[in-house]
C-alpha positions in Angstrom: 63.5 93.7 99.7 63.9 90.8 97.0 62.2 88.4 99.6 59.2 91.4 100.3 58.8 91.2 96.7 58.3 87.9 96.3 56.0 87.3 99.1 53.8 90.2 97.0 54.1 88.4 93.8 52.7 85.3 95.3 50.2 87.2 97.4 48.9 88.7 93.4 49.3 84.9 92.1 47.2 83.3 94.9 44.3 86.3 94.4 44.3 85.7 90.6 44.2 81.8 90.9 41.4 82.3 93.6 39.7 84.3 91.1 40.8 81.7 88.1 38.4 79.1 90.8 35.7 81.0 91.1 35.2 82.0 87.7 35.4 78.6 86.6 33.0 77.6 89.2 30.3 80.1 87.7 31.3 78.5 84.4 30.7 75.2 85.1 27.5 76.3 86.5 26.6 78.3 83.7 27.0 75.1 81.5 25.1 72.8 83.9 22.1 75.0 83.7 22.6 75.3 79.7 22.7 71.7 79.8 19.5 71.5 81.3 17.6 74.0 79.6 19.0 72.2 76.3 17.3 69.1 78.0 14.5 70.9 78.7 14.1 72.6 75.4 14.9 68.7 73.6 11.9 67.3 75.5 9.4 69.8 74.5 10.8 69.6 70.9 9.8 66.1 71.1 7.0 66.4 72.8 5.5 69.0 70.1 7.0 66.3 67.2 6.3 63.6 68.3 2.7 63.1 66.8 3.7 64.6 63.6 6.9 62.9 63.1 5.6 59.7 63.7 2.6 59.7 61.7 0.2 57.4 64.1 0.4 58.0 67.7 1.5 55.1 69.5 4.7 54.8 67.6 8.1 55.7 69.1 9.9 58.7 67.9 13.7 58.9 67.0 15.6 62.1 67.4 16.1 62.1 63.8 12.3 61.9 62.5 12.2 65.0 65.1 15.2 66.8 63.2 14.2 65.7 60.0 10.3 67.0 60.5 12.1 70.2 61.9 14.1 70.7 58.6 10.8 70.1 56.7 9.1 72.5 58.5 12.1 74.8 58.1 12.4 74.3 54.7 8.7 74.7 54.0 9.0 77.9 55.8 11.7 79.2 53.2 9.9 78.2 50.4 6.8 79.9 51.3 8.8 83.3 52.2 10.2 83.0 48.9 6.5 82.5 47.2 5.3 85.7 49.0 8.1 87.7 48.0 7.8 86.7 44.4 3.9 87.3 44.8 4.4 90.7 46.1 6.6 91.8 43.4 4.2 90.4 41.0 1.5 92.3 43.1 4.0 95.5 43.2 4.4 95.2 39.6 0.5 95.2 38.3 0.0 97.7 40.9 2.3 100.1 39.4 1.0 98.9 35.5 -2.7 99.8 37.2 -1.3 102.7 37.9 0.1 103.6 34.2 -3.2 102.6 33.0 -5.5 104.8 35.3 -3.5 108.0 34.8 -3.9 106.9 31.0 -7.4 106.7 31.4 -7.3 109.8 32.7 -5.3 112.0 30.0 -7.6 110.2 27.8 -11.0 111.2 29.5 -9.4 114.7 29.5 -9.0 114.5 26.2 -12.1 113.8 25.1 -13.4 116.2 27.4 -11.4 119.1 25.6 -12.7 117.3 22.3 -16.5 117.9 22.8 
């Protein structure tokens, strides 16, 4: 019985190392194919840089101009969210003093109204 259970413990052990393998397997494939679309993706970055970042075509690019022209641009970006959110709350806020004014305007018209 001892020896039956032992042959099914390393019946288990060989199923889960077979499917230990194969899962690696897919992993490793996974991460060849992330490799290349990271390739990929880094070529077209550079591609779509490359003028910008070096400032006169005909001049060789670095990764880093490419990096440091993304951060600009990323940066840049930020700021100019920030600038339209400050706008709109400025745009909000003379919006809703417009709006004091007009109603104003009209208790005042309505007064005068009542007046003559």
């Amino acid at each position: 019985q001892a020896e039956e259970e032992l042959k099914e413990a390393c019946a288990r052990q060989a199923l889960q190392l077979q499917e230990m393998g194969r899962r690696e397997r897919l992993l490793r494939a996974d991460v060849g194919q992330a490799k290349e679309q990271l390739k990929s993706f880094k070529s077209r970055v550079m591609q779509v840089c490359s003028p910008a970042a070096a400032g006169a075509a005909g001049k060789a690019v670095t990764e880093q101009q490419v990096i440091e022209k993304v951060k600009n641009i990323s940066e840049e970006s930020q700021k100019s969210h920030e600038r339209e959110k400050c706008l709109q709350e400025e745009l909000n806020s003379r919006l809703s003093k417009e709006k004091e004014v007009s109603e104003s305007v009209d208790v005042f018209k309505k007064s005068l109204c009542k007046l003559q």
